[in-house]
C-alpha positions in Angstrom: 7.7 -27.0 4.5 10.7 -25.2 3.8 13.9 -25.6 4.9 15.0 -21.7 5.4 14.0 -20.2 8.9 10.9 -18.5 9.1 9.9 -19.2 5.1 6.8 -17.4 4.3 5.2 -20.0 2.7 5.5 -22.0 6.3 2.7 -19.1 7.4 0.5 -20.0 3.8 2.2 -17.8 1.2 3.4 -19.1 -1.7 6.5 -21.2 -1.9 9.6 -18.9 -3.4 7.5 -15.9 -1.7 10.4 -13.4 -0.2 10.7 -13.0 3.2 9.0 -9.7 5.1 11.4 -7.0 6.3 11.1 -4.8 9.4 10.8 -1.6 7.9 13.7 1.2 9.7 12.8 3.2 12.7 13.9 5.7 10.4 11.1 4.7 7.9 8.7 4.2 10.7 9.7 8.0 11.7 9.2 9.2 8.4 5.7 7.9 7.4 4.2 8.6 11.0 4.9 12.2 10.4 3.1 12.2 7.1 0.1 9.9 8.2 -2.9 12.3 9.3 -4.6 10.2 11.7 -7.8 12.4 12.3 -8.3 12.1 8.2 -7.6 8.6 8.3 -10.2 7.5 10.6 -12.8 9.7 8.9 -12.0 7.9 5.9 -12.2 4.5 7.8 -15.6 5.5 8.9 -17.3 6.7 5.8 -15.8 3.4 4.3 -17.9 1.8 7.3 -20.8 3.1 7.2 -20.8 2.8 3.0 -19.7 6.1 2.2 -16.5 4.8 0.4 -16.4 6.0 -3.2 -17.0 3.8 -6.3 -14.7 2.9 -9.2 -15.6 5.5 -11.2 -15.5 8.5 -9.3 -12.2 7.9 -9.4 -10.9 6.3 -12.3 -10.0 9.8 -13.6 -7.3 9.9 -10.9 -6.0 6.3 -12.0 -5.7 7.8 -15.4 -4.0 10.5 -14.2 -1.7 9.0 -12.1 -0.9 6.3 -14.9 -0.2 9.1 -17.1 2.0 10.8 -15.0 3.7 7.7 -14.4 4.1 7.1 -17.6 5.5 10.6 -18.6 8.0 10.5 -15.9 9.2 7.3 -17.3 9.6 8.1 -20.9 11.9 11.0 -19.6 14.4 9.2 -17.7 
């Protein structure tokens, strides 16, 4: 057990682990607007019943993404 209040690795996280932070009722604010919650518990429910999609048909959107990444990167 740790000595600092409410040390995550008290709860089973590994000792040095940093501590959780509340995210801002601003934050909170922000991502409910963007969250689509009809979409997200279609999605929920194909998962469920197995209708989640595979590793490769999307691994070209990884490889996108990383690419992207990676450009804006190299330009900054």
């Amino acid at each position: 057990m740790s000595d600092r209040k409410n040390d995550p690795s008290d709860a089973g996280a590994p000792p040095g682990a940093p501590l959780s932070v509340a995210p801002s009722p601003e934050l909170v604010a922000a991502l409910a607007q963007t969250v689509n919650e009809t979409e997200l518990a279609e999605g929920l429910r194909e998962l469920r019943a197995g209708g989640g999609r595979t590793l490769d048909q999307f691994t070209g959107e990884l490889e996108g993404a990383a690419r992207a990444a990676g450009a804006t990167k190299s330009a900054s």
